[in-house]
MIKE-674689 format. One record per residue: residue in three letters; x, y, z of N, C-alpha, C, O in turn. Coordinates in steps of 0.001 Angstrom, whole numbers, plus 500000, padded with zeros to 6 digits. Example, Ala and Ser with C-alpha at 12.3 -4.5 7.8 and 13.67 -1.06 7.14 Angstrom:
2
<rec res="ALA" n_px="513190" n_py="494310" n_pz="507800" ca_px="512300" ca_py="495500" ca_pz="507800" c_px="513200" c_py="496700" c_pz="507800" o_px="514236" o_py="496681" o_pz="508465"/>
<rec res="SER" n_px="512850" n_py="497750" n_pz="507080" ca_px="513670" ca_py="498940" ca_pz="507140" c_px="512900" c_py="500030" c_pz="507870" o_px="513409" o_py="501138" o_pz="508039"/>
//
This chain:
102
<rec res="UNK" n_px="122538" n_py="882815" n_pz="846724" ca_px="123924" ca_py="882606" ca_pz="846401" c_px="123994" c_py="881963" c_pz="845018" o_px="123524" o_py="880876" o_pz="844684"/>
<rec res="UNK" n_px="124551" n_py="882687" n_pz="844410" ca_px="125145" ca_py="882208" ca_pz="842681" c_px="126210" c_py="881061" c_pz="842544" o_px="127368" o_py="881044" o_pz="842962"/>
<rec res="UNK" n_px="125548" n_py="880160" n_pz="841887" ca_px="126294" ca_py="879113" ca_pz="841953" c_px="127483" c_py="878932" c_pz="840651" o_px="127035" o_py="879291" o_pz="839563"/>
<rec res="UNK" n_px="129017" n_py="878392" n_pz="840627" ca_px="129708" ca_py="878866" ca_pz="839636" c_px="130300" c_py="877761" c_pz="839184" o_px="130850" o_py="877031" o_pz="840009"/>
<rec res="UNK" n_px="130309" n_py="877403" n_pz="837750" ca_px="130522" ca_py="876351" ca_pz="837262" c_px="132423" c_py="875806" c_pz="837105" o_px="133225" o_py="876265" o_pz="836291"/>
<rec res="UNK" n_px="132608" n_py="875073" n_pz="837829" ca_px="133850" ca_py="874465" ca_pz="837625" c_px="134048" c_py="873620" c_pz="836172" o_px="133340" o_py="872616" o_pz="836091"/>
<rec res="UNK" n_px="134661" n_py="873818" n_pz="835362" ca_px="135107" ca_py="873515" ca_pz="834006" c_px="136531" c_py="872542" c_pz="833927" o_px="137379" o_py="873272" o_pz="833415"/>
<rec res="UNK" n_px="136935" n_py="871651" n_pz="834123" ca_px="138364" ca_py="871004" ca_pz="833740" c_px="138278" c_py="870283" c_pz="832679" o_px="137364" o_py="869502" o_pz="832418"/>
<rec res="UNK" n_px="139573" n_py="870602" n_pz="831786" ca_px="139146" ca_py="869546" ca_pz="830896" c_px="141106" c_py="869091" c_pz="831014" o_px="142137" o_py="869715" o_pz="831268"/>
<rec res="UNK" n_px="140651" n_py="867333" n_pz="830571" ca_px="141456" ca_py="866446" ca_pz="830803" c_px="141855" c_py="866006" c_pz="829302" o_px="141020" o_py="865604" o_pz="828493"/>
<rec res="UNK" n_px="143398" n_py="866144" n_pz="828997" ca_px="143912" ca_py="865945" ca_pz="827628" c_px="144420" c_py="864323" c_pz="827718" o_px="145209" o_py="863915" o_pz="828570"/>
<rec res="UNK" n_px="143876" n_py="863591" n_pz="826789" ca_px="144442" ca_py="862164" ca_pz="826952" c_px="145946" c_py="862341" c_pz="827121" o_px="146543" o_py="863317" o_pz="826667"/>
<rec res="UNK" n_px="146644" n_py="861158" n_pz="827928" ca_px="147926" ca_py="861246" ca_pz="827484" c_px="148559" c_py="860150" c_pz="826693" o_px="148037" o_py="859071" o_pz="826412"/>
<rec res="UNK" n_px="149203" n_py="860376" n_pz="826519" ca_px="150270" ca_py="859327" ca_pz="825201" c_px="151134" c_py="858518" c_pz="826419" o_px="151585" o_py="857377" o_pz="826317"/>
<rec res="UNK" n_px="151221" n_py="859215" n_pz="827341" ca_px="152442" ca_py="858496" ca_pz="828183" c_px="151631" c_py="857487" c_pz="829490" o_px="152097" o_py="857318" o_pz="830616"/>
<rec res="UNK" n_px="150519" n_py="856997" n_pz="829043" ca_px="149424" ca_py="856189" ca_pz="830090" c_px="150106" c_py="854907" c_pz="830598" o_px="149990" o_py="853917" o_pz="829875"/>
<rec res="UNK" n_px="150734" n_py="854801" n_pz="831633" ca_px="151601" ca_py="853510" ca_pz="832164" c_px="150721" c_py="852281" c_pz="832515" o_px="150004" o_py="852083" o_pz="833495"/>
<rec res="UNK" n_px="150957" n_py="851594" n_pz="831544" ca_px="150124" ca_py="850214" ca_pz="831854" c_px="150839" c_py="849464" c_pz="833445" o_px="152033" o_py="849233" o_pz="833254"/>
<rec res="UNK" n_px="150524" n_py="849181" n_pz="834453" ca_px="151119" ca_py="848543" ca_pz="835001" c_px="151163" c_py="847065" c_pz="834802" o_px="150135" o_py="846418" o_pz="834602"/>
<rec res="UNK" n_px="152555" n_py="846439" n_pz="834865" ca_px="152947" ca_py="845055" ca_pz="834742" c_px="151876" c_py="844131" c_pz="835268" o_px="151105" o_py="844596" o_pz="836108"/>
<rec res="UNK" n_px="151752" n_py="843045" n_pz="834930" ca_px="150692" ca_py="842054" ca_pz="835061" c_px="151697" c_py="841161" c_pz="835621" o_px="152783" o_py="841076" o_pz="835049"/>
<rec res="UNK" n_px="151400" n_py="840315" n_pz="836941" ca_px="151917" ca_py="838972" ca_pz="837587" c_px="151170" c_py="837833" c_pz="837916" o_px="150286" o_py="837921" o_pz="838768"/>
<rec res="UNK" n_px="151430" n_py="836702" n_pz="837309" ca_px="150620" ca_py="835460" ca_pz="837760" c_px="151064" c_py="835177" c_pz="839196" o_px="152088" o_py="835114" o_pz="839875"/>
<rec res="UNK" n_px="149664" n_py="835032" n_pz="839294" ca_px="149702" ca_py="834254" ca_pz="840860" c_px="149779" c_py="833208" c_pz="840936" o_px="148907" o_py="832639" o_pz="840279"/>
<rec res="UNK" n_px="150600" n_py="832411" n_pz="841578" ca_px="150840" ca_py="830659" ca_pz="841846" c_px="150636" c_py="830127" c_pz="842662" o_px="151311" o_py="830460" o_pz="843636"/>
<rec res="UNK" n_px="149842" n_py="829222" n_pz="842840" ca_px="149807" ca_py="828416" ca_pz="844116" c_px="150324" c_py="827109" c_pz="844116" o_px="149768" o_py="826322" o_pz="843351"/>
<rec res="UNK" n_px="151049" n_py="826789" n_pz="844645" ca_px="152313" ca_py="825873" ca_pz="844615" c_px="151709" c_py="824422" c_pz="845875" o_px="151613" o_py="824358" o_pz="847101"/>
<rec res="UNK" n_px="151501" n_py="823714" n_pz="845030" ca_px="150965" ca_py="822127" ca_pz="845997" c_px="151780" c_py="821990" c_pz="846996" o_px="152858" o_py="822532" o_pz="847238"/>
<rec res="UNK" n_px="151280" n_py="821358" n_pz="847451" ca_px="151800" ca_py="820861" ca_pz="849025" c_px="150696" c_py="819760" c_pz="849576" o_px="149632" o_py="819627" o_pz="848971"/>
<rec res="UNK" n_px="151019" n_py="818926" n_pz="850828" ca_px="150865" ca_py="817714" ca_pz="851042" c_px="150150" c_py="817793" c_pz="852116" o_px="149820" o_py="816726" o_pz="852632"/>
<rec res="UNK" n_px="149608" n_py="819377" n_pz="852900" ca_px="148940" ca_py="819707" ca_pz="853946" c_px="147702" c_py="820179" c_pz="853788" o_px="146644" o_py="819890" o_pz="854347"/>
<rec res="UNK" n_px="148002" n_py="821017" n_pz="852873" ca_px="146717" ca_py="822384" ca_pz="852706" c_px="145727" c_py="821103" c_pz="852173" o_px="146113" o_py="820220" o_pz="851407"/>
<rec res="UNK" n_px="144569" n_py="821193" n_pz="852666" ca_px="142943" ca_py="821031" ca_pz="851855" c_px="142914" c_py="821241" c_pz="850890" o_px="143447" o_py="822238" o_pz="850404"/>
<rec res="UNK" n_px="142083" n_py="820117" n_pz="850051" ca_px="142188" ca_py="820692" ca_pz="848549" c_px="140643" c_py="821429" c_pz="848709" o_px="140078" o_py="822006" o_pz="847779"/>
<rec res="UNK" n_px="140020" n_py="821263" n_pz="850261" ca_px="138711" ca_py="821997" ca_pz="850430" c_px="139169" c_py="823381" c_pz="850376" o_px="138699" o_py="824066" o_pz="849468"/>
<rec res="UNK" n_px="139974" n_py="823903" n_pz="851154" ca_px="140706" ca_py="825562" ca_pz="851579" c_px="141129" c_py="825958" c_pz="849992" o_px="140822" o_py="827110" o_pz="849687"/>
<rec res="UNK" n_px="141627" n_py="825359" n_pz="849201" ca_px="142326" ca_py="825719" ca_pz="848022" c_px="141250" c_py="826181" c_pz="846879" o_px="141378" o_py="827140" o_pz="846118"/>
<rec res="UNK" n_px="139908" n_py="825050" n_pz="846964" ca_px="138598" ca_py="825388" ca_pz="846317" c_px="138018" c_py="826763" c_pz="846803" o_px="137542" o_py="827601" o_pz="846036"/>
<rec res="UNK" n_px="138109" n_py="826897" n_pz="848145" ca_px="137287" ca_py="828195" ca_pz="848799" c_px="138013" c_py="829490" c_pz="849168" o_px="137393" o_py="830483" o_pz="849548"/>
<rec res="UNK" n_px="139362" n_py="829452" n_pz="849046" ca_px="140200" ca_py="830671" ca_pz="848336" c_px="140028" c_py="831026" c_pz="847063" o_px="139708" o_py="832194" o_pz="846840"/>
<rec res="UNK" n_px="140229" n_py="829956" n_pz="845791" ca_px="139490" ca_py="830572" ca_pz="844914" c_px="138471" c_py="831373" c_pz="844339" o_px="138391" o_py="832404" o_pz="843672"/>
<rec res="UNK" n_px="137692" n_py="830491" n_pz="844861" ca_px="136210" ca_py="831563" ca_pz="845001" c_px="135725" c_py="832332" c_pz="845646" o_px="134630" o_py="832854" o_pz="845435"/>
<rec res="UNK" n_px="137050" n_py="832706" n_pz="847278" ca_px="136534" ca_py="833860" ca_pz="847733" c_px="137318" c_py="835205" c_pz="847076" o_px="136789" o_py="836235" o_pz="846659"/>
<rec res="UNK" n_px="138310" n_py="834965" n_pz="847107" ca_px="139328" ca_py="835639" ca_pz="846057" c_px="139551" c_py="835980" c_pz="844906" o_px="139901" o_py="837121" o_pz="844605"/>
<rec res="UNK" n_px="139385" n_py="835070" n_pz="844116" ca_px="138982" ca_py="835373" ca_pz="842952" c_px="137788" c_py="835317" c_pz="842168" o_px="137493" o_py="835698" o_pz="841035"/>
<rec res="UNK" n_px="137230" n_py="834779" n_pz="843023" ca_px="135665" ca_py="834739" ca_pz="842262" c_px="135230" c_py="833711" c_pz="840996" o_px="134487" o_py="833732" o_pz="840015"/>
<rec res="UNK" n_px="136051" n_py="832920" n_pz="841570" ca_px="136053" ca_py="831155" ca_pz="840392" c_px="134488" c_py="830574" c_pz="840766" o_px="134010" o_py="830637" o_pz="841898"/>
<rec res="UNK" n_px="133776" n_py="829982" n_pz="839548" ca_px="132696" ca_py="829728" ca_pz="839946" c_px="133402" c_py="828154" c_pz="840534" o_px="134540" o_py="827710" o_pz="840381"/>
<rec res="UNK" n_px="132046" n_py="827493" n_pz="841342" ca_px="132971" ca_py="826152" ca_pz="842321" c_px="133552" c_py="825106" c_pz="841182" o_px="134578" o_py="824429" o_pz="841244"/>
<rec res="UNK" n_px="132868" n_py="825161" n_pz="840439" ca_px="133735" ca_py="824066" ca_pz="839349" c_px="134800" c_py="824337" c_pz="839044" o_px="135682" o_py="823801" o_pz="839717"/>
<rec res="UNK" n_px="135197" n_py="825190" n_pz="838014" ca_px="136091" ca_py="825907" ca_pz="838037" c_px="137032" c_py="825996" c_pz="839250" o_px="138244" o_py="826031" o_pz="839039"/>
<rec res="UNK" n_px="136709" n_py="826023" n_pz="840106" ca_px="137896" ca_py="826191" ca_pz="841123" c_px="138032" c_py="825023" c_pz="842085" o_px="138503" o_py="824965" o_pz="843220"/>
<rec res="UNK" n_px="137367" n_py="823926" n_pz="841134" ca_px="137561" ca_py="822317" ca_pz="841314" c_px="138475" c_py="822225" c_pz="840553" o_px="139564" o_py="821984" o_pz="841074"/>
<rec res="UNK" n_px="138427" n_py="822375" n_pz="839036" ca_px="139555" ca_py="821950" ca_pz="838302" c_px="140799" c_py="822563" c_pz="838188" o_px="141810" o_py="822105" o_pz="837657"/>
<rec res="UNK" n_px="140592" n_py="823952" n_pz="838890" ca_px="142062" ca_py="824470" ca_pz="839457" c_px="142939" c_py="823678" c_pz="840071" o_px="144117" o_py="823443" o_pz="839803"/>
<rec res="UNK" n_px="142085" n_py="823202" n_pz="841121" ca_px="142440" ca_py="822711" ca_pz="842518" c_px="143272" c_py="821327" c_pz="841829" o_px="144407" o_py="820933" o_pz="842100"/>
<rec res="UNK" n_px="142592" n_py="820935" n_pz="841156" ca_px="142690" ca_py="819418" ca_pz="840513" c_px="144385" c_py="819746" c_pz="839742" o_px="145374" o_py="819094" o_pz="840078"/>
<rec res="UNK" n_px="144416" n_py="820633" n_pz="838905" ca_px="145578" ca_py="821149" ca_pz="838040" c_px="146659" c_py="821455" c_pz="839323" o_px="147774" o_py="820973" o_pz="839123"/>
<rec res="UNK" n_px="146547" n_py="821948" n_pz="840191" ca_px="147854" ca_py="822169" ca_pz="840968" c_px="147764" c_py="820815" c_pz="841745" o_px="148660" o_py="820587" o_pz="842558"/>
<rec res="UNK" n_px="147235" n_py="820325" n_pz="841654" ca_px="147473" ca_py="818852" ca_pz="842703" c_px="148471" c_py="818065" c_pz="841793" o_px="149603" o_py="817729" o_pz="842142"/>
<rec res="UNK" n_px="147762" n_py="817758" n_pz="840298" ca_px="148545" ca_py="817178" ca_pz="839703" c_px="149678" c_py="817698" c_pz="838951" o_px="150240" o_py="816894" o_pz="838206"/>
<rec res="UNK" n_px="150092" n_py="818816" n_pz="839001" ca_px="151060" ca_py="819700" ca_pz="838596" c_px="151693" c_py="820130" c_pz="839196" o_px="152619" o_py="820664" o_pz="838584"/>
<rec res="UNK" n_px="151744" n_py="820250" n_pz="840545" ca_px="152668" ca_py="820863" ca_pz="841391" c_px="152302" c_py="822348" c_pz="841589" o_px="152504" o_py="822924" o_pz="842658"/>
<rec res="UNK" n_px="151633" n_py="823073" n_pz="840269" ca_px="151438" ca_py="824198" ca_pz="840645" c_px="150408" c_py="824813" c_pz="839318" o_px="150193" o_py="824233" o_pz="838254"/>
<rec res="UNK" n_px="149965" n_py="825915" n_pz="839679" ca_px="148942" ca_py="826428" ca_pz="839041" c_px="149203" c_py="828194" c_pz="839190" o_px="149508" o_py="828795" o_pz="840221"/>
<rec res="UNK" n_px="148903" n_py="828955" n_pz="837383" ca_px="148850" ca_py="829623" ca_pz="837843" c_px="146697" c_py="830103" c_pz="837877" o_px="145765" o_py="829604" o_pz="837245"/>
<rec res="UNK" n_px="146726" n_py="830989" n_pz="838692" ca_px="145462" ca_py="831154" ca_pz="838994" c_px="144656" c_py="832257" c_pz="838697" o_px="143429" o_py="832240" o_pz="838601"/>
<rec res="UNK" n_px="145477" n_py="833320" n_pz="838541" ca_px="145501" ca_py="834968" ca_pz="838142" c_px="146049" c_py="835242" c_pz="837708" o_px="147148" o_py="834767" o_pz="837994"/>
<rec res="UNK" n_px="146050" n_py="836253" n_pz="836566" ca_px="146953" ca_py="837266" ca_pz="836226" c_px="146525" c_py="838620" c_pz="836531" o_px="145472" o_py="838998" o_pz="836019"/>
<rec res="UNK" n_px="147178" n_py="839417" n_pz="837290" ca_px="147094" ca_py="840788" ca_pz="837528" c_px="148000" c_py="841903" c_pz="837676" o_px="149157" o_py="841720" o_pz="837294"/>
<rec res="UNK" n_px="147675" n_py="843063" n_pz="838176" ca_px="148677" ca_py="844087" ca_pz="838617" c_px="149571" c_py="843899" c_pz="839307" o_px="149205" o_py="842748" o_pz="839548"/>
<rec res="UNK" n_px="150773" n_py="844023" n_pz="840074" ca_px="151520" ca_py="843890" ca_pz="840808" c_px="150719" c_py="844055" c_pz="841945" o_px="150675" o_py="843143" o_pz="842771"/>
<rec res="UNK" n_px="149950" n_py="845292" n_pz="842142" ca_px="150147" ca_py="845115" ca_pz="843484" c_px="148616" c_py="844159" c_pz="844514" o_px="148319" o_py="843654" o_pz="845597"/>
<rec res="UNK" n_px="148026" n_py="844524" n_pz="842885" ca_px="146374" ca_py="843773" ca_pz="843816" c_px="147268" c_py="842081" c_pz="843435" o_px="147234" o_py="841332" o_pz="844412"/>
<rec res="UNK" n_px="147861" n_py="841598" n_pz="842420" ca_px="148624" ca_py="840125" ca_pz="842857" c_px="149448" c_py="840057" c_pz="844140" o_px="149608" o_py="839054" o_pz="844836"/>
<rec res="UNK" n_px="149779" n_py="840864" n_pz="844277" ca_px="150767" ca_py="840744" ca_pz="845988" c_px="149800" c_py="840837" c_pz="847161" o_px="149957" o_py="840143" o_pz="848166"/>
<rec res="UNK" n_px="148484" n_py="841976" n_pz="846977" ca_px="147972" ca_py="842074" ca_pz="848025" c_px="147068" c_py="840769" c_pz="848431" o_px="146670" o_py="840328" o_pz="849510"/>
<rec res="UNK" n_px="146913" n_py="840312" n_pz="846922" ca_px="145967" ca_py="838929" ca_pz="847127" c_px="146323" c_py="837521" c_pz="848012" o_px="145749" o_py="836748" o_pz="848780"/>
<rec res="UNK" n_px="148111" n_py="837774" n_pz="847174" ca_px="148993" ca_py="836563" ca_pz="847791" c_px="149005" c_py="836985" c_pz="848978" o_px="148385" o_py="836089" o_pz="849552"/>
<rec res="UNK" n_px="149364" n_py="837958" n_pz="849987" ca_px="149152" ca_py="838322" ca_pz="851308" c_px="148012" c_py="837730" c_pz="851940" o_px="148222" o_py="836830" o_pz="852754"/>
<rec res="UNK" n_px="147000" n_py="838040" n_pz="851730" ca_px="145787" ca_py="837971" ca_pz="852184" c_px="145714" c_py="836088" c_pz="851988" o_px="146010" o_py="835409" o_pz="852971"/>
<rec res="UNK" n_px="145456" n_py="835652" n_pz="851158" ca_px="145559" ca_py="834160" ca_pz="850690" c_px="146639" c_py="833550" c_pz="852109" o_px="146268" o_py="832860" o_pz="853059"/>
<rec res="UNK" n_px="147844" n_py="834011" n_pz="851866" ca_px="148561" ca_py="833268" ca_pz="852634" c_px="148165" c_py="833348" c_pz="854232" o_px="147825" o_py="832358" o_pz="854879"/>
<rec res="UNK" n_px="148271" n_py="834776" n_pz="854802" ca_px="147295" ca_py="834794" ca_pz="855960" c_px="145926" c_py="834099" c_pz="856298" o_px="145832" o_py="833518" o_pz="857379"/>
<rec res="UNK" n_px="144797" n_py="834127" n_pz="855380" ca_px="143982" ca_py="832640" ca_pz="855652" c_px="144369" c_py="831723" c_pz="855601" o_px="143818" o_py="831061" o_pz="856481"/>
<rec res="UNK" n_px="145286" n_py="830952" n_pz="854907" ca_px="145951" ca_py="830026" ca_pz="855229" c_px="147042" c_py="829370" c_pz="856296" o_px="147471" o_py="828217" o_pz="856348"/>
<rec res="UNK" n_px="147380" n_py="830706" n_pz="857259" ca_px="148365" ca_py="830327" ca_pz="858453" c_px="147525" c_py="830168" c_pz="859551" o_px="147753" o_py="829538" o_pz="860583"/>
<rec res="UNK" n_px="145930" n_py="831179" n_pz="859041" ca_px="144986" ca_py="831183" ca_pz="860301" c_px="144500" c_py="829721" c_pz="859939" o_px="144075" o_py="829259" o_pz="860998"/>
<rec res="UNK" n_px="144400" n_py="829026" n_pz="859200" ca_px="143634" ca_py="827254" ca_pz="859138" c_px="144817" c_py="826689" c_pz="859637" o_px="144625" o_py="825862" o_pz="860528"/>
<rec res="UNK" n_px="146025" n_py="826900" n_pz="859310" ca_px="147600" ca_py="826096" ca_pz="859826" c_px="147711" c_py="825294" c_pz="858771" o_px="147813" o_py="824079" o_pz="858936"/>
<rec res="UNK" n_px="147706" n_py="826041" n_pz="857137" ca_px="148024" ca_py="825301" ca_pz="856139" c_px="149263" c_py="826048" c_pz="855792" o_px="149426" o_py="827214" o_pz="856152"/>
<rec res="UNK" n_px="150342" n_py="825226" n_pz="854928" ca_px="151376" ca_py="826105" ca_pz="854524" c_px="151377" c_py="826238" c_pz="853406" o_px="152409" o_py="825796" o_pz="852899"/>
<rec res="UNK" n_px="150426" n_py="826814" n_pz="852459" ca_px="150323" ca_py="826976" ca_pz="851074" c_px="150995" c_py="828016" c_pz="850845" o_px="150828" o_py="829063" o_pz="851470"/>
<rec res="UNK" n_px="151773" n_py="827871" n_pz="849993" ca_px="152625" ca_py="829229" ca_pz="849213" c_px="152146" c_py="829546" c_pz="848249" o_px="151571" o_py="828683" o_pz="847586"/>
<rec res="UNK" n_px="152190" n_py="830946" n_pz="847771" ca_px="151754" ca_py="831179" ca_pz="846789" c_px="152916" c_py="832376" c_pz="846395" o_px="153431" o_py="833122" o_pz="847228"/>
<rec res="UNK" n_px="153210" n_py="832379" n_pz="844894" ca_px="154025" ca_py="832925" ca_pz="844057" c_px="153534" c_py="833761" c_pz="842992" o_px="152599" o_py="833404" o_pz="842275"/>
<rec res="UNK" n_px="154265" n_py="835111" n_pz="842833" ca_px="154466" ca_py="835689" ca_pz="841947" c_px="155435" c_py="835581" c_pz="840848" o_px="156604" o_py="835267" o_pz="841069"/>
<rec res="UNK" n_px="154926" n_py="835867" n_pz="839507" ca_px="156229" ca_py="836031" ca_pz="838440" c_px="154992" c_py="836579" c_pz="837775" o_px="153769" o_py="836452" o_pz="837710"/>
<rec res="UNK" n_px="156469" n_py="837558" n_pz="837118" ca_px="156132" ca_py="838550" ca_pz="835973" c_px="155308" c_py="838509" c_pz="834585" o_px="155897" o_py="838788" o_pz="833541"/>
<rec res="UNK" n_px="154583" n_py="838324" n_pz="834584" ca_px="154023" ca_py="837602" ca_pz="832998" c_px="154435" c_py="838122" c_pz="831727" o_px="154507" o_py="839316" o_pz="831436"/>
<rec res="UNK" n_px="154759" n_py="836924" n_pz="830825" ca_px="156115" ca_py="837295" ca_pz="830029" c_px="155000" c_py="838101" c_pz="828954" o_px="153871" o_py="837872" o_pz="829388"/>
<rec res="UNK" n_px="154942" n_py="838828" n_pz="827901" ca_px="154788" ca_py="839653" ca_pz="827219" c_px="155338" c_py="840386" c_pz="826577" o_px="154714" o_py="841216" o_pz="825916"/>
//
């Protein structure tokens, strides 16, 4: 059996939609662990542990932090996921989206 070569060729386009970028926020509170807040970071985002010491440290003393900037939807799917480990410990950490200005 003769095998037959498939050929496509792909024209850049001019019209390539960047999708919007949203910071993720995690907003202090007086419950959540600042242990849970260190180990979301780094499971989530992949903060080395220091780093996601002095996160932790910045939204404690700030009220809030942002932590990411990303796509809409992997920032929403993250905040999902984040907040669900956090209802399964019985912390009420919120976490927020906004649009990143640009």
């Amino acid at each position: 059996m003769a095998q037959s070569e498939v050929k496509a060729r792909i024209k850049p386009s001019e019209s390539v939609i960047i999708p919007p970028l949203f910071r993720v926020i995690y907003i202090n509170d007086n419950q959540t662990s600042q242990e849970f807040v260190i180990e979301s970071l780094i499971q989530h985002f992949r903060y080395e542990p220091d780093a996601a010491e002095k996160i932790t440290m910045d939204i404690h003393e700030s009220g809030s932090a942002v932590v990411a900037v990303l796509p809409y939807e992997i920032a929403e799917q993250k905040g999902i996921e984040i907040t669900i480990s956090a209802r399964t410990e019985g912390y009420p950490l919120q976490i927020k989206l906004e649009p990143e200005a640009g």
